[in-house]
Each structure stands twice: as structure tokens, then as C-alpha cells.
C-alpha positions in Angstrom: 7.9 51.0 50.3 10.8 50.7 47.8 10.1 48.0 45.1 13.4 46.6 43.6 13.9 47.4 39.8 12.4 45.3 37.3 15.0 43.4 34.5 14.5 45.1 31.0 14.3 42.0 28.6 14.9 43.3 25.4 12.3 41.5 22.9 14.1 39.0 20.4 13.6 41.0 17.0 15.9 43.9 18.6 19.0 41.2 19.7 21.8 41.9 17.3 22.0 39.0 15.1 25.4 37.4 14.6 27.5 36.8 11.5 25.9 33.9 8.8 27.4 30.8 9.4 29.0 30.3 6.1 29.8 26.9 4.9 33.4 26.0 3.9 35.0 23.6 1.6 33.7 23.0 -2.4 29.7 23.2 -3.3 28.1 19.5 -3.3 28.0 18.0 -6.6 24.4 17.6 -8.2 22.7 14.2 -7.9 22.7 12.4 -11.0 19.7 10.1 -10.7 20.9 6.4 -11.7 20.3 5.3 -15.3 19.0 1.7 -14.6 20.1 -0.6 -18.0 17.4 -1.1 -20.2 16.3 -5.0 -20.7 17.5 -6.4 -23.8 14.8 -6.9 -26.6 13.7 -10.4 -27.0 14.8 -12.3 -30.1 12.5 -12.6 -32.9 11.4 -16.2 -33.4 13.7 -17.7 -36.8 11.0 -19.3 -39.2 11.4 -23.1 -39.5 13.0 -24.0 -42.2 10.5 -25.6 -44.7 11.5 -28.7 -47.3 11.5 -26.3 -50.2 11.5 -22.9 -50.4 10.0 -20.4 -53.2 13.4 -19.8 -54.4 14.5 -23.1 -54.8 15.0 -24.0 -58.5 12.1 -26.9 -60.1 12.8 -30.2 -59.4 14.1 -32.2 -62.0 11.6 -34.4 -63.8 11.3 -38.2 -62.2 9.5 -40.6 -64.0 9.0 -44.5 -62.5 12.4 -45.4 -63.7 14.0 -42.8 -61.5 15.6 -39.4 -62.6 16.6 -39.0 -66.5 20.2 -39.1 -67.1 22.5 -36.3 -69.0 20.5 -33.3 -68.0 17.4 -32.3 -66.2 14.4 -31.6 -67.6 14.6 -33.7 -71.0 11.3 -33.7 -72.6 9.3 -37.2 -72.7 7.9 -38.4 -75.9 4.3 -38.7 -76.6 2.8 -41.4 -74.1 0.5 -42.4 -77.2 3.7 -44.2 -78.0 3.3 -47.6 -76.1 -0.6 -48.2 -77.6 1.4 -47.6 -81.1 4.1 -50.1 -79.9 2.0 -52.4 -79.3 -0.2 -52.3 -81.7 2.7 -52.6 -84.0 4.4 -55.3 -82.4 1.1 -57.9 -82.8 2.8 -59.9 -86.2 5.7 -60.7 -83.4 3.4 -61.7 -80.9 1.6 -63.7 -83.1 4.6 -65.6 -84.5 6.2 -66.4 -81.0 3.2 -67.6 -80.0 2.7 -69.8 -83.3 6.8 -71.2 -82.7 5.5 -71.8 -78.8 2.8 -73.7 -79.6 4.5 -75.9 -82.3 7.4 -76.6 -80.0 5.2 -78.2 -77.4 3.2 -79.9 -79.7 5.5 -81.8 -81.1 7.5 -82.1 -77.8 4.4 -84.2 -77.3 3.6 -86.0 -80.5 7.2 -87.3 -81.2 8.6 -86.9 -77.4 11.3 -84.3 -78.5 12.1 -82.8 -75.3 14.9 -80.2 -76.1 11.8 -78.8 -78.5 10.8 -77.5 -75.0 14.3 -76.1 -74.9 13.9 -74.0 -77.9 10.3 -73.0 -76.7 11.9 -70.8 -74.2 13.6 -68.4 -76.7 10.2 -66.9 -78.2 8.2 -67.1 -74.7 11.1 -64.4 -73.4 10.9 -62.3 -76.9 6.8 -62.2 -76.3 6.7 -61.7 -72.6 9.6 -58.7 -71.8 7.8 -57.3 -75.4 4.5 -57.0 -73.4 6.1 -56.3 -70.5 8.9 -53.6 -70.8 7.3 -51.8 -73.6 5.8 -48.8 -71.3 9.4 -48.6 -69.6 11.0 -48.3 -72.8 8.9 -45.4 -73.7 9.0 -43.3 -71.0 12.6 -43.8 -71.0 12.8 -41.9 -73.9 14.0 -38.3 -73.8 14.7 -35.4 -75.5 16.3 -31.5 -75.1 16.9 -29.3 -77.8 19.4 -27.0 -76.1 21.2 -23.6 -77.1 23.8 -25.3 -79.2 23.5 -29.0 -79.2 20.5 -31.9 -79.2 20.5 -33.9 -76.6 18.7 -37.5 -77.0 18.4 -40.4 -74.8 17.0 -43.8 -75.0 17.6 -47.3 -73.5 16.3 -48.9 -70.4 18.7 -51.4 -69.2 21.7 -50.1 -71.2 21.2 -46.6 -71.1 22.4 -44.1 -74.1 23.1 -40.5 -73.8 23.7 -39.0 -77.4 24.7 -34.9 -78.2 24.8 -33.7 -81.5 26.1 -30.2 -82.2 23.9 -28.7 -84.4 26.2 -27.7 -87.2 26.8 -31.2 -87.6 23.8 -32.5 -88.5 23.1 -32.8 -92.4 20.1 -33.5 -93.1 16.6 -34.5 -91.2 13.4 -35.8 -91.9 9.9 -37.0 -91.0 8.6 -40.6 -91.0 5.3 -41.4 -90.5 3.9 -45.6 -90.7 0.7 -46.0 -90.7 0.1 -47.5 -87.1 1.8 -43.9 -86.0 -0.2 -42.0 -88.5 -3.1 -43.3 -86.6 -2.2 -42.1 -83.1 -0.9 -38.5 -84.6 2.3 -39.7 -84.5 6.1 -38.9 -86.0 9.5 -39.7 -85.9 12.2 -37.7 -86.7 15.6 -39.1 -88.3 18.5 -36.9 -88.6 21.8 -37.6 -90.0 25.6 -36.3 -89.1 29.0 -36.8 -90.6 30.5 -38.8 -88.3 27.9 -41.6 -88.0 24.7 -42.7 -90.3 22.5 -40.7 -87.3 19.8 -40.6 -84.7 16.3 -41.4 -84.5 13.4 -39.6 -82.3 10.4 -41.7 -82.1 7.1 -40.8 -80.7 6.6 -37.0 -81.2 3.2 -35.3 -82.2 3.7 -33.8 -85.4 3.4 -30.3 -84.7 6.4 -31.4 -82.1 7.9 -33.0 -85.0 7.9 -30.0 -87.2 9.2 -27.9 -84.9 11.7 -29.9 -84.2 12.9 -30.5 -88.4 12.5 -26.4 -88.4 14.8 -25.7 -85.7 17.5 -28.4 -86.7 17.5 -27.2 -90.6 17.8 -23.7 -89.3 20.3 -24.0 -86.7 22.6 -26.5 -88.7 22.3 -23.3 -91.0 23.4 -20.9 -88.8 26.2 -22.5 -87.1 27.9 -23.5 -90.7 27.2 -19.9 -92.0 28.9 -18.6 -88.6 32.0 -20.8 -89.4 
């Protein structure tokens, strides 16, 4: 019996393979990964700003009446100054209180009223005395600057003076016995324009300082001229 010929298959390894697809038109570009933008750094914190700083220059000096006038910084006098004042101004006291009392008295005996009048005039002198005496001395200043001495005094009327040092003259030391007490001088210095200042209330090392560097100074500046 005749069988009919079998198909030959040939396997898949032996089929001819066909030309590579090849892939036309330009190469792909690379990916470039996206750069995401980096967050902004958070702003330090400013500091407060305080009432002073450590830079900031001293404050000038203030006393009770307020800040000294001309420049700041003047040097007080001695505080020793309003016991001394005081203590010095008791014959005053004593004698407006002597004219007080005799006004009224005979106010009364012999009916004078306008002695009442008069009694006024010492009870003002004796009271603002005792009572403005420690405003007057704190109200007294002093600087003794590069090239000029600076002195001021007054309360209610106040009084700025500068004297260059080549004009003072001369200068000296005074020294009462109620100041003497307390360790006390005051230094009087004259110029050629007026009959000169007075410094009251310095200690006397202060004091001798003071004479030293105005004799020496005044020397200087008229040697230099």
C-alpha cells in the first residue's frame, strides 16, 4: 500500500533569517532627569532692637534738675558742699529770724500792721536759703577740657562760662574754716578781660589738681604764642 509523502519541515534555527530591521531617522536624545528648584533657605530671625546698645556712647550725666547745660559730662562738686552751706549760712538764719520775730512783735504791741509787711522780706531770704541750697549745689559744674575750662553755676538763671587757658593769670586756693572742716576748697582764678571765676566745693586734692593744670596750661599756651 503506497503511503503519500510526508512534508519536510525544516526546523526554525535552519530558516534563513532576514535582513535587521534598521531604525531610520536621528538617535533619541538622552533623558535629562528634571532638576526640581531647591526651596529657598528660611530667613534668619533679625534680633529685636534693644533701648541701648553696647556701642552706644554713655549717657550724659542727669541730676534732679535735669541734664547740665554747655556740655555733657561736667563734673559735680563735692556733695559735702550743702552741709558746709548750711552750716555757714546759720548767722543769716539767725538774723532773719531775729528781724521776723521783732516785726510781729511790735505789729502786736503798737498795732503797726505794715511791720507784717516788712516781715515778709526776711521769711523769703530764710526759707528759699533752706530750701534751694541742695539745688544750688548740685547745679554746680565743672570740665577742664583740651584747651579751655568750662564752669557753670546758677539754678534759676543759669550761667555757662569758658575760659581759654592762656588767658587766665593767675589762680589760687581759699580755704574758710567751715570748708576746712568738711575737706573742702575753692579755687579763684583770674583773666584779663574780667576780675574772674570762682569754683567752690572741690576736695583739695581736686583742688590742687586743678591750680596745677591751670598754672601749667596758661604756661604752655602763652609760650606757644
Amino acid at each position: 500500500m503506497n503511503q503519500p509523502p510526508r512534508e519536510f519541515v525544516e526546523p526554525p534555527e535552519s530558516r534563513p533569517q532576514g535582513p535587521a530591521q534598521t531604525q531610520r531617522g536621528p538617535a533619541p536624545m538622552p533623558r535629562v532627569p528634571e532638576r526640581r528648584p531647591e526651596a529657598a533657605p528660611a530667613p534668619e530671625p533679625r534680633p529685636e532692637p534693644s533701648d541701648r546698645e553696647p556701642s552706644d556712647p554713655p549717657a550724659p550725666i542727669v541730676t534732679d534738675d535735669g541734664p547740665r547745660i554747655g556740655a555733657n559730662g561736667l563734673k559735680p562738686v563735692s556733695p559735702k558742699l550743702i552741709p558746709a552751706r548750711y552750716i555757714a549760712g546759720i548767722p543769716g538764719y539767725v538774723i532773719g529770724v531775729l528781724m521776723i520775730a521783732a516785726c510781729l512783735v511790735l505789729w502786736w504791741w503798737q498795732g503797726w500792721w505794715w511791720l507784717g509787711l516788712v516781715a515778709v522780706i526776711p521769711a523769703i531770704t530764710v526759707v528759699q536759703g533752706l530750701l534751694f541750697t541742695p539745688r544750688r549745689v548740685r547745679a554746680i559744674g565743672y570740665l577742664d577740657g583740651e584747651d579751655e575750662l568750662i564752669v557753670a553755676s546758677g539754678l534759676m538763671f543759669r550761667t555757662v562760662v569758658t575760659v581759654p587757658y592762656g588767658r587766665i593769670q593767675s589762680v589760687k586756693i581759699d580755704e574758710g574754716p567751715v570748708d576746712r572742716s568738711y575737706g573742702l576748697a575753692k579755687i579763684s582764678f583770674t583773666t584779663a578781660a574780667d576780675a574772674g571765676e570762682t569754683l567752690p566745693g572741690l576736695p583739695k586734692e581736686e583742688a590742687e589738681r586743678l591750680r596745677e593744670l591751670l598754672t601749667r596750661r596758661g604756661i604752655d599756651t602763652m609760650a606757644a604764642l
